[in-house]
C-alpha positions in Angstrom: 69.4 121.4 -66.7 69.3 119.2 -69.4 66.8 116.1 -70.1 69.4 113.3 -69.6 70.5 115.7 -66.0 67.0 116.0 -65.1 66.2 112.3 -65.5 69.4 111.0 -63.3 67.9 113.6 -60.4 64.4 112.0 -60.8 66.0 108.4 -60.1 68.1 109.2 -57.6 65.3 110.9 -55.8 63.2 108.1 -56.2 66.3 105.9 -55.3 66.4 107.8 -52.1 62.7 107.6 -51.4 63.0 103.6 -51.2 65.8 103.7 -49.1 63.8 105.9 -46.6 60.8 104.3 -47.2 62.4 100.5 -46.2 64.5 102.1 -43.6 61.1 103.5 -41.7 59.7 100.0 -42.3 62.2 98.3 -41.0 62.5 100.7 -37.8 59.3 100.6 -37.0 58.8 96.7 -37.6 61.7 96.6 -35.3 59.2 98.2 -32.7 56.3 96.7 -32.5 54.9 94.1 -30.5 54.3 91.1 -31.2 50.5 89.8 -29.3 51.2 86.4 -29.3 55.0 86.8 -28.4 54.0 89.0 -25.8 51.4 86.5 -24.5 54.0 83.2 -25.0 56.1 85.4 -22.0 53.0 86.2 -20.0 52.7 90.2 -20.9 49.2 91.2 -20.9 48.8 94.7 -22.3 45.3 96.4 -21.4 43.3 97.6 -24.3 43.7 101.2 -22.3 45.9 102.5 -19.5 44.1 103.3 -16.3 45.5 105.7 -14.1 46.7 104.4 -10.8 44.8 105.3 -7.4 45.4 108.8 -6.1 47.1 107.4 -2.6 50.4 107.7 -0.5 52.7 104.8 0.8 55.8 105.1 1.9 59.3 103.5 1.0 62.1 101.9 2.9 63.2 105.2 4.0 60.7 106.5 5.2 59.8 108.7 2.1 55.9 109.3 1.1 55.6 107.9 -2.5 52.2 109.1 -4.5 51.3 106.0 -6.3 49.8 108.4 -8.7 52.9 110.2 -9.8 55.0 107.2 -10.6 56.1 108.6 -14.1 59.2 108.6 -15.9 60.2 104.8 -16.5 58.7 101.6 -16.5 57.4 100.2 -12.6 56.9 96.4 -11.9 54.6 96.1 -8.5 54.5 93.2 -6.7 52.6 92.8 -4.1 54.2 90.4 -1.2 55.4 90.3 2.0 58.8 90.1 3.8 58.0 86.8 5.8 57.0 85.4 3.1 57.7 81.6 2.7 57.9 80.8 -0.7 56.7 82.9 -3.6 58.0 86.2 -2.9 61.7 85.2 -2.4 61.4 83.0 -5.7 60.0 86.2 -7.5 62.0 88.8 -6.3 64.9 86.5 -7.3 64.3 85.9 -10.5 63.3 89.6 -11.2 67.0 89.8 -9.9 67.9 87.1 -12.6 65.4 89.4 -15.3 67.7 92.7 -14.3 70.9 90.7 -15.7 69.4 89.8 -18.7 68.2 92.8 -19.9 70.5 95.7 -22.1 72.0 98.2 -19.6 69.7 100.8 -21.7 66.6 99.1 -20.8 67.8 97.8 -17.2 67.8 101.8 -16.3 64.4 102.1 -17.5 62.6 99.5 -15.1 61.8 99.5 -11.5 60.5 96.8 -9.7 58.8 97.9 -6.3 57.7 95.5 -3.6 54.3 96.3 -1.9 53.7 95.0 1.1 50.8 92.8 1.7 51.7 92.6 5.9 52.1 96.3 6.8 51.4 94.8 10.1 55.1 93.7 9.9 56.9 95.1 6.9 57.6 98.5 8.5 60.0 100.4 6.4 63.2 99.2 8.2 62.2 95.4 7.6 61.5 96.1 4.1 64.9 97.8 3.6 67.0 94.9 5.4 65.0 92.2 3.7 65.3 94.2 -0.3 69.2 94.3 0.9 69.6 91.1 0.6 68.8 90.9 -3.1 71.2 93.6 -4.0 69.0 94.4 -7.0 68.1 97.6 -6.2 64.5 96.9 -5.7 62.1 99.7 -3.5 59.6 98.6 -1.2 56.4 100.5 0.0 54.4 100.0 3.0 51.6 101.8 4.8 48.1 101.6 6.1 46.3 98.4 5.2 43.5 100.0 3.3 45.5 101.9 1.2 47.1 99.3 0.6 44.0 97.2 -0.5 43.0 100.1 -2.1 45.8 100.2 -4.3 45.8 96.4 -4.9 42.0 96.7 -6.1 42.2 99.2 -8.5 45.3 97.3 -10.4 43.2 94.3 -9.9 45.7 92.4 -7.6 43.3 91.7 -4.5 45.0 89.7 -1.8 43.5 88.1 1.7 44.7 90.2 4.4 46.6 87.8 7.1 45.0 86.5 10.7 47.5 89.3 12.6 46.2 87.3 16.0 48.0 84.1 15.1 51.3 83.2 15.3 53.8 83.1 11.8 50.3 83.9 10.0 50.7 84.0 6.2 48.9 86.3 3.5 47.2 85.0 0.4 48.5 86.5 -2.6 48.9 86.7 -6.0 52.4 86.4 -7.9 51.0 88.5 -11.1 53.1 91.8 -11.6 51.6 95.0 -12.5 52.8 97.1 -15.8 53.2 100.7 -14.9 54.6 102.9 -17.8 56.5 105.9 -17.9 52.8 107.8 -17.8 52.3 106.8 -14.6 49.3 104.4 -15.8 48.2 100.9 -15.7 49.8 99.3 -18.9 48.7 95.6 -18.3 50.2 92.4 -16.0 53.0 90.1 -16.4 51.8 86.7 -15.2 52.9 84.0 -12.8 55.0 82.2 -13.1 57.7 84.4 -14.7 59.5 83.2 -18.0 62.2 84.8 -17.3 64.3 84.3 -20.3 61.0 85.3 -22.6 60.4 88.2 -20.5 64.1 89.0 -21.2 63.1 89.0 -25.1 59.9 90.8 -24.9 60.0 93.7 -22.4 63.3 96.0 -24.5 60.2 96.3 -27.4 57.8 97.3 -24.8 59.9 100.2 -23.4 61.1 101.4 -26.4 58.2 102.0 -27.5 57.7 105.0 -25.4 60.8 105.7 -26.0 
């Protein structure tokens, strides 16, 4: 190989290098996340994942669910109530309006779950009739009430059990939404109220990131 050859493979090597080099960068600036983006759309990532509490509920049809062994895609609970009168059916519906928004690809990656806050009434036939209506393709879980708690504790949703002794009683609650990743853990909360639109921005970073 002669000098001049030698010094055209040195350049194009090095040529190549750049290119990779500002390709990766690009890639990977592509995924990151962005704090106070994340924040502006009320995503709040934990320093750590926590794992979830090792307990059973069951579905809407009548399938046990380990909240532990929720792996493989991205989970949003919510923790409400069927006879809800006002903050559940605005949430659920504009998680319905989040679905639309979001690339096919990343649509398929998350599942919002209802968990019922009234397992006095939200047996799994109620919960199945009253997800129907949203044609989303939402799951809901129900169960024993301390489970339940139980749950709702350890992702640091607590609610205020509901006075099962009066009549139409209602169940204090939060709106927040848990982040569970495709590890099955804790990720963070998206807060209430949902920006939907921001949301709709933010969260195809957040699963391709474990992607």
């Amino acid at each position: 190989m002669t000098r001049i050859q030698k010094t055209v493979f040195i350049l194009v090597a090095l040529v190549a290098l750049v290119i990779g080099l500002t390709v990766s960068r690009v890639l990977n600036s592509e995924r990151q996340l962005d704090p106070t983006q994340l924040l502006d759309a009320g995503i709040v990532l934990l320093p750590q994942s926590r794992p979830l509490p090792a307990l059973s509920l069951t579905d809407q049809d009548g399938v046990p669910v380990r909240m532990d062994e929720l792996e493989g895609r991205w989970t949003l609970l919510f923790f409400g109530y069927t006879f809800c009168p006002d903050i559940c059916p605005a949430t659920l519906a504009e998680l319905r309006q989040l679905k639309g928004l979001l690339p096919e690809d990343v649509r398929g990656e998350i599942q919002p779950i209802l968990v019922s806050v009234d397992p006095n009434r939200d047996t799994p036939e109620q919960l199945k009739q009253y997800l129907g209506y949203f044609k989303a393709g939402f799951l809901g879980l129900t169960g024993p009430l301390d489970d339940i708690q139980s749950l709702a504790n350890g992702v640091g949703i607590p609610f205020i059990p509901g006075d099962t002794s009066k009549k139409n009683y209602t169940v204090d609650h939060s709106g927040n939404l848990v982040i569970i990743g495709p590890d099955g853990h804790q990720h963070g909360f998206i807060r209430a109220p949902l920006r939907v639109q921001k949301l709709a921005e933010q969260l195809p970073a957040l699963v391709s990131r474990a992607q």
